[in-house]
Each structure stands twice: as structure tokens, then as C-alpha cells.
C-alpha positions, -999 to 999 in steps of 0.1 A, spaced: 115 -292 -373 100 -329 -378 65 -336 -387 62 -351 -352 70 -319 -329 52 -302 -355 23 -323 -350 27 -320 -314 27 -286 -309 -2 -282 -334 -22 -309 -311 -14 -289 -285 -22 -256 -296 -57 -267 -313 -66 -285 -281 -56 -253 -256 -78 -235 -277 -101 -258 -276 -105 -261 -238 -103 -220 -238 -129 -221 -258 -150 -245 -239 -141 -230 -207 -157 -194 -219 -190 -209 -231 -190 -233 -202 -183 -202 -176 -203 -178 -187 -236 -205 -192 -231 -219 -154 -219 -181 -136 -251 -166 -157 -271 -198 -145 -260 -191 -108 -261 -153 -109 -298 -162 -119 -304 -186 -84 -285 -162 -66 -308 -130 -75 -343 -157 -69 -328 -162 -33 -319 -127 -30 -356 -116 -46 -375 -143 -17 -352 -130 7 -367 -92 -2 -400 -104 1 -395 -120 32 -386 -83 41 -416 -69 25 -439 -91 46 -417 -84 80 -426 -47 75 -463 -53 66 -466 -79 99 -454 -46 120 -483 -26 104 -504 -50 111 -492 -59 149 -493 -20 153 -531 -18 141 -540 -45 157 -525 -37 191 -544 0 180 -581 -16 177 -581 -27 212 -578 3 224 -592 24 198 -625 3 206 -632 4 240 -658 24 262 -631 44 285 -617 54 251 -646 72 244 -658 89 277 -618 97 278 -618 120 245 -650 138 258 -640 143 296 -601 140 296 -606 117 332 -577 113 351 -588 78 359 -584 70 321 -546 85 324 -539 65 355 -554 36 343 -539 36 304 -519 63 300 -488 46 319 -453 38 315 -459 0 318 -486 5 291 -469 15 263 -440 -3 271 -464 -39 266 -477 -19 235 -442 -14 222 -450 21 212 -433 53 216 -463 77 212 -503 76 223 -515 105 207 -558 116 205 -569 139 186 -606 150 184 -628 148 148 -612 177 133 -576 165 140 -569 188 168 -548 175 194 -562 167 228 -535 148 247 -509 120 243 -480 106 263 -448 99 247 -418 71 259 -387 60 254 -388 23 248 -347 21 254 -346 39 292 -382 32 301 -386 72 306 -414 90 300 -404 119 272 -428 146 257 -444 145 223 -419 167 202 -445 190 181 -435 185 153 -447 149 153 -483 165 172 -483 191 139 -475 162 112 -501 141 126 -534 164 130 -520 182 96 -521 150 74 -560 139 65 -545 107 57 -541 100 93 -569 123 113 -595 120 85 -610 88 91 -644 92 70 -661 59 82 -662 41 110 -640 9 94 -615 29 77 -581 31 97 -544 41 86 -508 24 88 -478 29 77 -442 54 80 -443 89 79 -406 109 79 -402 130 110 -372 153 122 -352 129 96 -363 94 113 -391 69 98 -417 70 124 -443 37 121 -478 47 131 -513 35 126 -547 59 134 -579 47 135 -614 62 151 -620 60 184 -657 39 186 -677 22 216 -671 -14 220 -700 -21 205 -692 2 171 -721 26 183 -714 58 166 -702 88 159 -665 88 162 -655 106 185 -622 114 177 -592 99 163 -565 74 183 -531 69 170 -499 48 181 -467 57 167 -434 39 173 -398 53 159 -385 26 138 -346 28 146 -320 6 154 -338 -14 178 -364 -21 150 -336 -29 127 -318 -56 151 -351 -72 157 -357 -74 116 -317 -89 113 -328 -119 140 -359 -126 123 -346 -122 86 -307 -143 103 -289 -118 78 -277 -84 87 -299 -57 78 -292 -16 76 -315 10 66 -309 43 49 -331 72 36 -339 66 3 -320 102 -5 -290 90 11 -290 57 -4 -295 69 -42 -265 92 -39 -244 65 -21 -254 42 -51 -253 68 -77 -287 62 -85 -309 91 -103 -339 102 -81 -373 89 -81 -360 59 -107 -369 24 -95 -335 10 -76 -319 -18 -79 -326 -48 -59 -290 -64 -56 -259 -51 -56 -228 -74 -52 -202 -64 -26 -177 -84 -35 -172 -122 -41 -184 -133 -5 -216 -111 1 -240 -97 -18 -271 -73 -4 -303 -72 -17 -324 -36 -11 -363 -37 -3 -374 2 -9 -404 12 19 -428 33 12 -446 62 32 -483 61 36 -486 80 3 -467 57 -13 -441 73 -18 -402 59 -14 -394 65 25 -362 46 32 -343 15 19 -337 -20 42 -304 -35 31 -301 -77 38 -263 -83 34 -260 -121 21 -232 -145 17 -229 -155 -18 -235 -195 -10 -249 -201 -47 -224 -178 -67 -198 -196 -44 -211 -229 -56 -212 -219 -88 -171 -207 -90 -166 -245 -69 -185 -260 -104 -161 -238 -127 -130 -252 -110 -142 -288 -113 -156 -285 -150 -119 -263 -152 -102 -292 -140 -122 -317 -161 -118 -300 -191 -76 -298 -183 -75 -338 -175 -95 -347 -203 -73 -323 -229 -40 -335 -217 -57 -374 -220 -71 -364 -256 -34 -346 -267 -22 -382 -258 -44 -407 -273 -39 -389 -304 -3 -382 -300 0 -424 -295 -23 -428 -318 -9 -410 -347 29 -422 -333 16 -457 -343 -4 -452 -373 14 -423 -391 45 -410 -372 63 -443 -364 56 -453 -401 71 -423 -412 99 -421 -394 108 -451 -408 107 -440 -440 125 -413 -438 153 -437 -423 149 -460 -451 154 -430 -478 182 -417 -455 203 -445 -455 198 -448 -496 213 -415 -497 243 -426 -475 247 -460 -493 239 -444 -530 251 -478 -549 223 -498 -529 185 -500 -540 174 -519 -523 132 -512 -522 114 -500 -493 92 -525 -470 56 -516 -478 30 -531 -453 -9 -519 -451 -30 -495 -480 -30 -459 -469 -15 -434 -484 21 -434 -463 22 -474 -486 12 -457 -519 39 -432 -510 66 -462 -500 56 -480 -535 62 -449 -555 92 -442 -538 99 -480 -550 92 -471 -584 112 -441 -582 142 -458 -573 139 -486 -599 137 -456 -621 166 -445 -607 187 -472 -607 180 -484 -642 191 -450 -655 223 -446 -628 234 -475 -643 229 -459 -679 249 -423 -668 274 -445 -650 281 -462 -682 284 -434 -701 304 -412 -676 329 -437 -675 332 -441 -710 338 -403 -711 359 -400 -681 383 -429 -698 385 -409 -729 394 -381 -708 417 -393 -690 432 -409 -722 434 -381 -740 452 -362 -709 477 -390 -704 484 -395 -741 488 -357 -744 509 -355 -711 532 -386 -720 535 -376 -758 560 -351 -754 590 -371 -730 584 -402 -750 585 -381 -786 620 -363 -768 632 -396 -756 626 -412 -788 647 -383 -808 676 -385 -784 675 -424 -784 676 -426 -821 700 -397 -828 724 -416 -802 717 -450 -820 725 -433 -855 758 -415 -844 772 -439 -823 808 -434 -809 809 -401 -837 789 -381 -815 808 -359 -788 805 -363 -749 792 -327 -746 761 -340 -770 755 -376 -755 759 -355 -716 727 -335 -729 708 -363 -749 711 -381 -719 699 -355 -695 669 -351 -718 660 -388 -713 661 -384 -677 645 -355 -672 616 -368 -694 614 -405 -674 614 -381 -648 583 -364 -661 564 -396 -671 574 -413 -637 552 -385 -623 521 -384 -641 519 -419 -634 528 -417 -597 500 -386 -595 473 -408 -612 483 -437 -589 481 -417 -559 454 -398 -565 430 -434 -568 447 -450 -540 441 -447 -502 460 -422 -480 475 -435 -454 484 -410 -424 514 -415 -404 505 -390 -376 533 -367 -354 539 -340 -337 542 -310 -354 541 -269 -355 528 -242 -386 566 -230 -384 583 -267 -385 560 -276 -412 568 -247 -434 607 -247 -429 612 -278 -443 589 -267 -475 609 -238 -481 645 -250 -473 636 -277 -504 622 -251 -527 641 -225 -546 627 -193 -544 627 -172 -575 652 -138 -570 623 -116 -575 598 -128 -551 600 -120 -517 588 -150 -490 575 -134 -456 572 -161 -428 550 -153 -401 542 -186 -390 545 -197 -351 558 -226 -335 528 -229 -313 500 -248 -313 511 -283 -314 493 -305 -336 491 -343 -344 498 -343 -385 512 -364 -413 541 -337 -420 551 -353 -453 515 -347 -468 510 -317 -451 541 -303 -466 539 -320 -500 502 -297 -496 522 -267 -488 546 -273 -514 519 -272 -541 502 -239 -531 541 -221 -526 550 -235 -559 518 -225 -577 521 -189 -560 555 -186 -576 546 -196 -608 513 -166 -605 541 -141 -601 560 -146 -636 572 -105 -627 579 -110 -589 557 -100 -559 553 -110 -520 543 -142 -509 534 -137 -474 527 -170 -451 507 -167 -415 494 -191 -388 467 -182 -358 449 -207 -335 414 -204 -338 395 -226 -306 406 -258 -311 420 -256 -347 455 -240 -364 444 -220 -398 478 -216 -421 471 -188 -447 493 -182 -486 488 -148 -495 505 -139 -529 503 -109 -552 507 -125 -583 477 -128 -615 448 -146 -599 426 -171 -611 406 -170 -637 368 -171 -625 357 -201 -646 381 -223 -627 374 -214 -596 338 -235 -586 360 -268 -598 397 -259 -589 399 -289 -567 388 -312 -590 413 -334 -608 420 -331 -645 413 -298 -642 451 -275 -650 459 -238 -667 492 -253 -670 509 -266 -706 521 -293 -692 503 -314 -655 468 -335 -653 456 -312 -625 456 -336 -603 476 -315 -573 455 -298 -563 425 -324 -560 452 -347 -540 459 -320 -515 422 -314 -508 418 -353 -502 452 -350 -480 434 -319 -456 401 -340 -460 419 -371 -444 433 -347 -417 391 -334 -406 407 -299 -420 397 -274 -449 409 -261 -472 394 -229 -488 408 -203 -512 399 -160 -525 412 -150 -555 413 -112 -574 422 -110 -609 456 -93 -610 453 -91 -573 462 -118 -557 451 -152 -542 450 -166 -507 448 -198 -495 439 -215 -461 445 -248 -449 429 -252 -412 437 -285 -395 431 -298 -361 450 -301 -338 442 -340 -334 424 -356 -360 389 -374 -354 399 -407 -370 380 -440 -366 400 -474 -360 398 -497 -394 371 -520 -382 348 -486 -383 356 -469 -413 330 -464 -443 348 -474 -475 333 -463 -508 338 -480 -539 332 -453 -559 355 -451 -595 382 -423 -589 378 -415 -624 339 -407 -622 334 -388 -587 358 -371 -565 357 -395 -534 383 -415 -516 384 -438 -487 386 -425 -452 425 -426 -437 441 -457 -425 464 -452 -394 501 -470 -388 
């Protein structure tokens, strides 16, 4: 992976952390910040509650002094009049007083007489008794002690908060005593509840305080909660009322749309969608930034480097602009390959001096013998003249030739091997190639040849180097099976290739040949320079092939030569020619065409 996509992703990475990070602290400081408006609304919007309730105590009581005060009152507790209950004790009364129940009771709380309504039909109903017995049985209400002292508030009865207010009934001038007690009572229901919801604009409910702790799973007599989210588009705040003896009654429930929280998940997005726009802007400013500063810069040096290593013979140093450290690194670089160079030159030098010496030594070694026979047979023929017999001069002679022979190729291998390959290209098939190898070479009586090779594919090949390669590797095989064996020969298309395969039984190759067995010079052989080998490699290398090799002591040895079935070979004009010494480094020049 290059230091740029590396870099990349890294930028990338660091920076979607970075925004993850900043979105966390950012959303929980602004939701927590919003939560916190959201429960001050909620909180005013409870006490607005708190003060609709008290206004009905004190529109009750206040509706209760008028008539708690007043002279008929008081004859009317003393005499019961019917003129009193004709007068006040009407339908039409309590309907303007908005009041379900007029009840009077005397100074010790017993009941004397009431009328009871219902607000909704307009009928007249009867006080249920159990409202007369919680009344005069609760001092709270009846006992009134002075003359100012009065009572307002909810009381629980048959399961419904019932509103009421008591206060003593007194001249209209105050004179005293008491003379009993006068209380207005009014159920507080659904009716009081839609009223609340239009003053409050929210939708309100209202539960006993039992119901709404299980509901809520809230422990009994612990102080509830005030707000309680429904969901992300309403949230209800709960205002617990209290009976007169302050004790919790029922709950009112104001169900709110979350505006704030709503404004607060709106902020979110946009600081969201900030934060994204200004990390993908950030990830490119520094991705141009470092591009032009570092990654450009290095890029081309790692160009310059790379074509040094294709062109090996040229050092030529590496531009250095600016003072960072990507120059110090160019300059010492520089200095490396002056370094370099200076002591190339040295090995060079001395490799060649070796590799002549070598090569000397190899030739003198390989041309001693047919020049030291060729000498004998010149100068015995010199010496005996026309004395010698024909049988004698035949054989003398043969030895000559044979020996030019011999000399004639270790010159031709050496001047092949250094020279350029030219390929004359054709149509060819594994089984063509191989038929014209073996129907040239003798085959030894006690080895067996086994041809499996196929006539299909076709391929584009120089067939005289590709069979002077085969020739070598049957040739060798025979000579590895000195006692006989089975040289077995195969061909199968792989995808777009043709892989030939020399199987042989003979001795194997020992293992410290085998890393350099294509290299020239190297030969187990008496006589030879070693150079076959090394020119069918360059041969298969010319053709894009391979060729590859296995060998078990005593076993056996296989080789493979895979070729294509067209070779990828660039006109003249577009060739790379090295110039490297054929002595010093196995190399050649890439193929000509015909």
C-alpha cells in the first residue's frame, strides 16, 4: 500500500473519529441544555396549574361569602322559611353559582338542609349521604372556631374529587354568634377538566393519585415526578393536588409538544451537518496539502530511485530543491549512489578480471585436449609420411575432424551465448516440435522414450531453438541414465499457455548445482563450458516462457518448458537493450523479429 492511501485512510479515520467524538460531547451538552428549557417550561406550565386550581378555591369561597353573609342566611338556619328556599334554594341559583351542592349545617355540624344539582342536565338531584356524613363528620369543614376562619379545598367522595369551601353563616354586618355552618361543593369532573385544558391550551387528564402511582410504577406516598416524556413529540408534566389535609388527592396531567427538545434535535442536525462539511473540507485541505508538500515530492522520488534500479549503469543524482527532511533524504540518497558507483566500478573491475580468467581457464582447458590430439596426429602423419598405412591415416584423420569439430563448438557456444537471439516465429505443435528432436537423436538401446505429447494447441515459436532446447534436456536425460531407465515426454494446455514436461529416471542432480544450473560455465561434465543450458533459458526467456526443473537424487529429474502460445514481443524501435558484459551477469538483449 503507498504512503499516500496510507495517509488517506489514516486522515480519514483520525478525522471520523474526530467528528464522532465531537458529535458526542456536542449532543449530549445541547440535548442536556434543551432537556433543561424543556423541564423550566414544563415546571411554569405546572404552576400555571397550581394557580388554576387555587383561582377555583378562591372563586368558590368567594362566590360562598355572599351568601354565607347575608341576613336571610341567618333567619334561614333558625326558621328553615320557605321563602328562603323559594327565593335561594333554586335551580337557576346554583346553576349561576356553578355549584353542585348547598349544604347547612347547624354549630355542631348537624345537617339541616341542602339542595343538590346536576350542572350537566340542569336537574335537580338529592344530596347522596355520604357526602351529608363526610361533611358534618370532618371538623375541618363544620368546625369553624371564629367568625373569619373558613375552609377550601377537595375532599374524595364515592371515588370522585369533590371541591368545596365552608364557612360560618354571620349577619351582614358580622354580628355574632354563628349560627351555623354554609358550604358549597362542586364535583370536579370532566367538565372541570375541559375548562382547565382551554385555559391551560394543552390537554389535561386527571387520575387518583393511587391509580396514577401504579400506572407510573411509582412507590406510595414518595414525591412523583413532574415530567415524564411520552415519546419524541409530547411530553406531560403532572401537578399532584392535595386534599384539605394536605394530603395527595389526585394528579392533573398537561400533555405538551416537545417544541424545545424538537429545537434542540433541529440544532443537532445542523451542528451534525456542520461538523460532516467541515471534516470532509479539513480531510482535503490536508490531503492537497500534504500531496504538495510531502506526497508529490515523494512520489517523485521514489520514481527517480525506480528508474535507477531499471537503468543500473546510470547515476545520475537526484534533483534536490527546498530544506526539509524529504531534501536531506534526496542528498543522502546522492551520496549513497556516489558511494555506490565509485565502488561498482571497483567490483566491476575486479569481476571482470575474474570472469576473464575464468573463462580462460575453461577455454584453455576445453580447447587443450583437440588441439594436443590434433597436434599428435599431425605430427605422427608429418613424420611417417607415405610409410604409414591408409587404415592409420583414415583414423588420424578422423581424430582431426572430430576434434575441429569439438573446438568449432565451444567457440560457436561462447559466440552464441553473448550474441542476440533472433526469433524466426512459426506455427508449431508440442508433438511436431518433439518429432523432429527425436528422429535426429539416437536413443540409447536401454532407455525407453514415452511420447505423450499432443498436436494441439497451436503456437507461434522459433522451432529450431525450441528444439535445439529440447535436444539439450533429452540429451542430458540420456546421459543421467548411464544403466537405462524411462524418459517419459508430456504436453497439457494450461489457459493461455502449452507446458512440455522431461521426466527421466536416471541419477539426479546433485543439490549444490541446482540454485545456479542455468548459469553458464557452470558443467558436471569432463568435457563442455556449461553454457547449454544457460542458452536454452535465454532461448525460453526470448519466447515470454519458463523454464523450471525438480530433481531427486537417484530419482529422477523433470523438466518444464511452458511457452505461449504467441509471444509478447515489442517491435525494434521499443526494445530495452542492456549493455551488460555476458561474461559478468547473465543478461541478454530482448529478441529481434525477421
Amino acid at each position: 500500500m503507498k504512503i499516500k492511501t496510507k495517509s488517506i485512510i489514516a486522515l480519514i479515520a483520525t478525522t471520523i473519529c474526530l467528528i464522532m467524538i465531537l458529535d458526542f460531547v456536542s449532543d449530549s451538552v445541547i440535548q442536556t441544555n434543551f432537556l433543561q428549557i424543556e423541564q423550566t417550561e414544563v415546571k411554569q406550565t405546572i404552576g400555571r396549574i397550581q394557580v388554576a386550581v387555587s383561582n377555583s378555591y378562591t372563586d368558590l369561597d368567594n362566590k360562598l361569602v355572599s351568601w354565607s353573609q347575608l341576613n336571610s342566611t341567618y333567619e334561614f338556619v333558625q326558621n328553615l322559611n320557605d321563602e328562603y328556599n323559594e327565593t335561594y334554594l333554586t335551580v337557576s341559583s346554583l346553576a349561576n353559582e356553578g355549584v353542585n351542592f348547598v349544604i347547612f349545617l347547624d354549630s355542631r355540624g348537624n345537617y339541616l338542609t341542602g339542595m343538590g344539582l346536576n350542572l350537566t342536565t340542569l336537574q335537580q338531584i338529592p344530596i347522596p349521604q355520604n357526602i351529608i356524613t363526610l361533611v358534618s363528620s370532618d371538623n375541618l369543614i363544620w368546625n369553624l372556631t371564629t367568625v373569619d376562619s373558613h375552609t377550601s379545598g377537595f375532599v374524595l367522595s364515592s371515588g370522585q374529587p369533590l371541591l368545596v369551601a365552608s364557612r360560618p353563616i354571620l349577619m351582614t354586618n358580622g354580628a355574632r354568634p354563628a349560627r351555623g355552618v354554609l358550604i358549597f361543593a362542586r364535583y370536579y369532573d370532566s367538565n372541570e377538566i375541559s375548562a382547565l385544558s382551554f385555559i391551560m391550551k394543552f390537554p389535561m387528564s386527571m387520575q387518583l393519585i393511587g391509580n396514577w402511582e401504579k400506572e407510573n410504577s411509582i412507590p406510595a406516598g414518595s414525591f412523583p415526578s413532574y415530567i415524564k416524556p411520552l415519546n419524541q413529540q409530547f411530553t406531560v408534566g403532572y401537578d399532584v393536588i392535595d386534599d384539605i389535609h394536605g394530603q395527595p388527592l389526585f394528579v392533573l396531567g398537561a400533555t405538551m409538544p416537545r417544541t424545545v427538545y424538537d429545537q434542540g434535535l433541529n440544532t443537532i442536525g445542523y451542528i451534525n451537518e456542520a461538523l460532516l462539511v467541515a471534516g470532509v473540507v479539513f480531510c482535503i485541505t490536508i490531503v492537497l496539502i500534504m500531496e504538495y508538500l510531502v506526497l508529490k515530492r515523494l512520489g517523485k522520488l521514489s520514481d527517480s530511485v525506480i528508474k535507477l534500479r531499471i537503468h543500473e549503469n546510470n547515476f545520475q543524482e537526484l534533483p534536490a530543491s527546498g530544506n526539509d527532511e524529504i531534501t536531506w533524504l534526496t542528498l543522502s540518497i546522492n551520496g549513497l549512489l556516489q558511494e555506490i558507483e565509485s565502488q561498482s566500478v571497483k567490483l566491476q573491475k575486479s569481476e571482470r578480471l575474474s570472469a576473464i580468467g575464468e573463462l580462460a581457464r575453461q577455454i584453455g582447458h576445453d580447447l587443450r585436449n583437440p588441439l594436443a590430439s590434433i597436434k599428435t596426429a599431425v605430427y605422427y602423419l608429418s613424420r611417417k609420411g607415405s610409410t604409414c598405412s591408409d587404415e592409420k591415416r583414415e583414423t588420424l584423420l578422423e581424430i582431426i575432424v572430430n576434434d575441429i569439430s569439438r573446438s568449432d563448438k565451444i567457440i560457436n557456444d561462447l559466440v552464441e551465448y553473448s550474441s542476440d537471439i533472433d526469433l524466426e516465429l512459426e506455427q508449431c505443435c508440442p508433438k511436431s516440435l518433439l518429432a523432429g528432436v527425436l528422429s535426429i537423436l539416437q536413443t540409447p538401446k536401454n532407455v525407453e522414450v514415452v511420447d505423450r505429447t499432443l498436436e494441439e494447441p497451436k503456437i507461434l515459436a522459433d522451432a529450431s531453438k525450441i528444439q535445439r532446447v529440447f535436444k539439450v534436456i533429452i540429451k542430458n536425460a540420456f546421459e543421467a541414465m548411464p544403466n537405462g531407465g524411462t524418459l517419459e515426454i508430456l504436453s497439457r494446455e494450461e489457459k493461455s499457455t502449452v507446458q512440455i514436461t522431461f521426466s527421466d529416471t536416471g541419477t539426479g542432480i546433485v543439490e549444490e548445482i541446482l540454485p545456479k544450473i542455468f548459469s553458464p560455465l557452470i558443467t558436471t561434465k569432463a568435457q563442455g563450458m556449461g553454457l547449454s543450458l544457460a542458452i536454452c533459458k535465454r532461448i525460453v526467456d526470448c519466447h515470454d516462457g519458463k523454464i523450471d526443473f525438480e530433481s531427486i537424487i537417484n530419482k529422477g529429474t523433470t523438466f518444464s518448458v511452458t511457452l505461449p502460445f504467441k509471444p509478447k514481443i515489442q517491435p525494434a524501435d521499443k526494445r530495452l537493450m542492456t549493455k551488460k558484459d555476458p561474461l559478468l551477469h547473465y543478461n541478454y538483449a530482448e529478441p529481434q523479429i525477421r
